[in-house]
C-alpha positions in Angstrom: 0.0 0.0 0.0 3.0 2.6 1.0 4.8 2.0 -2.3 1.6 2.1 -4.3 0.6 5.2 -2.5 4.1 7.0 -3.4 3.7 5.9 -6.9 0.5 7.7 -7.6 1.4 10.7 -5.9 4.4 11.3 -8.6 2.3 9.6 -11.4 -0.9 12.2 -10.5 1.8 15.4 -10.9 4.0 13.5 -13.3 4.4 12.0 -16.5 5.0 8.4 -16.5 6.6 8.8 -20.1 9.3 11.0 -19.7 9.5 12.2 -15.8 8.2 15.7 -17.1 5.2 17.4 -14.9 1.8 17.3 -16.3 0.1 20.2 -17.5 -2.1 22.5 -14.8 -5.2 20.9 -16.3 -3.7 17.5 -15.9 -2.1 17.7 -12.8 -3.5 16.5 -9.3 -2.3 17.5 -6.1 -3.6 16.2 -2.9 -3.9 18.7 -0.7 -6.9 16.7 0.8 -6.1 13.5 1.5 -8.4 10.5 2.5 -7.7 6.6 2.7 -8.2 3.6 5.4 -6.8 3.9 8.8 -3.7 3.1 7.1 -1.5 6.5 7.9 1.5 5.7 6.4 0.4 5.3 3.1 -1.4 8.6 3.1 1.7 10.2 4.7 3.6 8.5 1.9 1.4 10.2 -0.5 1.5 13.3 0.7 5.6 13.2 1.3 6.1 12.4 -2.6 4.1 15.1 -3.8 5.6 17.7 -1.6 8.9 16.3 -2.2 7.9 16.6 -6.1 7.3 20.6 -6.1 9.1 21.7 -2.9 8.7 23.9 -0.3 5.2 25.6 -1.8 3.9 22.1 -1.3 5.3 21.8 2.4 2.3 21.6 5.1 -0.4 22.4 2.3 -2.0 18.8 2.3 -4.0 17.1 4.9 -4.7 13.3 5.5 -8.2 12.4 7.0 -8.9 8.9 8.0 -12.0 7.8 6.3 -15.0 7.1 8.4 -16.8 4.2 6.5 -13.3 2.2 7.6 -13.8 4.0 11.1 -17.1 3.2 11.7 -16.2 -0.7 10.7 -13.6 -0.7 12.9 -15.6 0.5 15.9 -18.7 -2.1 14.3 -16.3 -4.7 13.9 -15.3 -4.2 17.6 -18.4 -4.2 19.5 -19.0 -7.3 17.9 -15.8 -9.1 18.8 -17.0 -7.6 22.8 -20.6 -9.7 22.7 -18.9 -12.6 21.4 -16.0 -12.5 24.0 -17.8 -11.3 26.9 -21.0 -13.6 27.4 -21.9 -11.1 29.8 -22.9 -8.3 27.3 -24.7 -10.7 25.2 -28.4 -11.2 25.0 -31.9 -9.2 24.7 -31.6 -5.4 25.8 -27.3 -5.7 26.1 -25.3 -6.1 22.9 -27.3 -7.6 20.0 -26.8 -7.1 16.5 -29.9 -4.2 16.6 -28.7 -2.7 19.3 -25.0 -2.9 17.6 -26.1 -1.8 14.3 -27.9 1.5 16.5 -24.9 2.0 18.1 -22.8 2.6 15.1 -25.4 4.5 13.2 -25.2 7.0 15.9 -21.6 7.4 15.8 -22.4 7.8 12.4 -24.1 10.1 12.5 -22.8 12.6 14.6 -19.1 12.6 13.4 -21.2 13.4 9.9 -23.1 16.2 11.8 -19.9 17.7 13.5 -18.5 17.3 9.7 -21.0 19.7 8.2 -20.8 22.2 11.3 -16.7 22.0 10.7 -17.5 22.1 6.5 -19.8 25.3 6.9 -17.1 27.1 9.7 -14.2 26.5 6.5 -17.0 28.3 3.9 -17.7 30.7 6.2 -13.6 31.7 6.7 -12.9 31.2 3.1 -15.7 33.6 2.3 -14.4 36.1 4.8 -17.1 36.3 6.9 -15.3 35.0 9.7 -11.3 35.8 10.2 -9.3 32.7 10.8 -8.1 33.4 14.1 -11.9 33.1 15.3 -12.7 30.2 13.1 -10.2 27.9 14.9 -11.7 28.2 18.4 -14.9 27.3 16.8 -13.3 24.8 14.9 -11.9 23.4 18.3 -15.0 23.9 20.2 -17.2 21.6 17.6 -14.2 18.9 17.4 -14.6 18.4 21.4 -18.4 18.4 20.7 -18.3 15.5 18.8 -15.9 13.6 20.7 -18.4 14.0 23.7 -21.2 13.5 21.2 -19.7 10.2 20.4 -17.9 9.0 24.2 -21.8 9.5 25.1 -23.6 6.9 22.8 -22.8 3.9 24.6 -23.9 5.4 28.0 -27.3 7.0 26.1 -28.0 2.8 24.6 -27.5 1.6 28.4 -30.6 4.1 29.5 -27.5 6.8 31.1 -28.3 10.1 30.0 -26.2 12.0 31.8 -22.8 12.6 29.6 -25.5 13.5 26.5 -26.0 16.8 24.7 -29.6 17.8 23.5 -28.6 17.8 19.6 -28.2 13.6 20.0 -30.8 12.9 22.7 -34.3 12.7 22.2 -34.6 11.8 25.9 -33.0 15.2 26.7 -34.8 16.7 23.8 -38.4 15.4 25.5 -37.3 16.5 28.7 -36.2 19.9 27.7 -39.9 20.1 26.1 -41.5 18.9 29.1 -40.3 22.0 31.4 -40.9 24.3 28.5 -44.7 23.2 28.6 -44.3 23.5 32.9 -43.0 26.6 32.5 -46.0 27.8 30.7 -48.4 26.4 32.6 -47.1 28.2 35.2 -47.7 31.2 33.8 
């Protein structure tokens, strides 16, 4: 994989032929790279092609893991967990629906914390936000999704407590149920 991954990064900025550069409409740089969890072949990629044009290259590209292979890893875990530990397996613990849930959630909100981080990078490159303010928010949505997603198993087991209100219906209901107290009250 590492040696097929340095070969396309030369032969997608470089002629097989004759070792000459392809033309600008030809050419491919990475500068966004994405592959398995596999980082050295991505590194590999991105090493060749900065190595190729030099230091305008240097720190340009970016490798991202992808999260289909992610998400089957984590899948492929929980899993390996019922069928290790008989103690998790059965009705209500972890069965294949209860798996497949699981996942989908995970699933879902790395993809939601994706489009929040997607529309804070339009936002900067449109100048309606400078850079130095869109990395705190960048920052502050990353740790949101990492607490989004260290909460899903707790929110399956019935334990609310770790989840935020744009993943829980529980805490969605509840929020709505002392809204409609509220104005009762009044």
């Amino acid at each position: 994989e590492e040696d097929a991954a340095e070969i396309a990064g030369r032969l997608l900025l470089k002629s097989d032929d004759n070792g000459s550069f392809l033309n600008d409409d030809e050419a491919i740089f990475g500068d966004d790279v994405v592959s398995d969890g596999d980082t050295r072949a991505r590194n590999k990629l991105i090493l060749t092609q900065s190595t190729l044009i030099g230091d305008a290259a240097k720190g340009v590209a970016k490798g991202y893991p992808s999260i289909e292979h992610w998400v089957k890893t984590v899948s492929n875990g929980l899993y390996l967990l019922a069928r290790t530990v008989s103690s998790l397996r059965g009705v209500g613990l972890l069965n294949a629906p209860r798996i497949r849930a699981i996942v989908s959630d995970i699933n879902r909100a790395i993809r939601l914390s994706n489009l929040v981080l997607a529309l804070i990078d339009k936002r900067t490159d449109e100048g309606v936000i400078s850079p130095e303010l869109a990395k705190p928010k960048r920052d502050a949505e990353l740790k949101l999704c990492l607490k989004d997603v260290y909460a899903i198993v707790p929110h399956h087991c019935g334990d609310h407590r770790s989840c935020s209100e744009r993943h829980c219906r529980y805490k969605q209901i509840i929020r709505a149920l002392k809204a409609r107290k509220k104005l009762q009250k009044v």
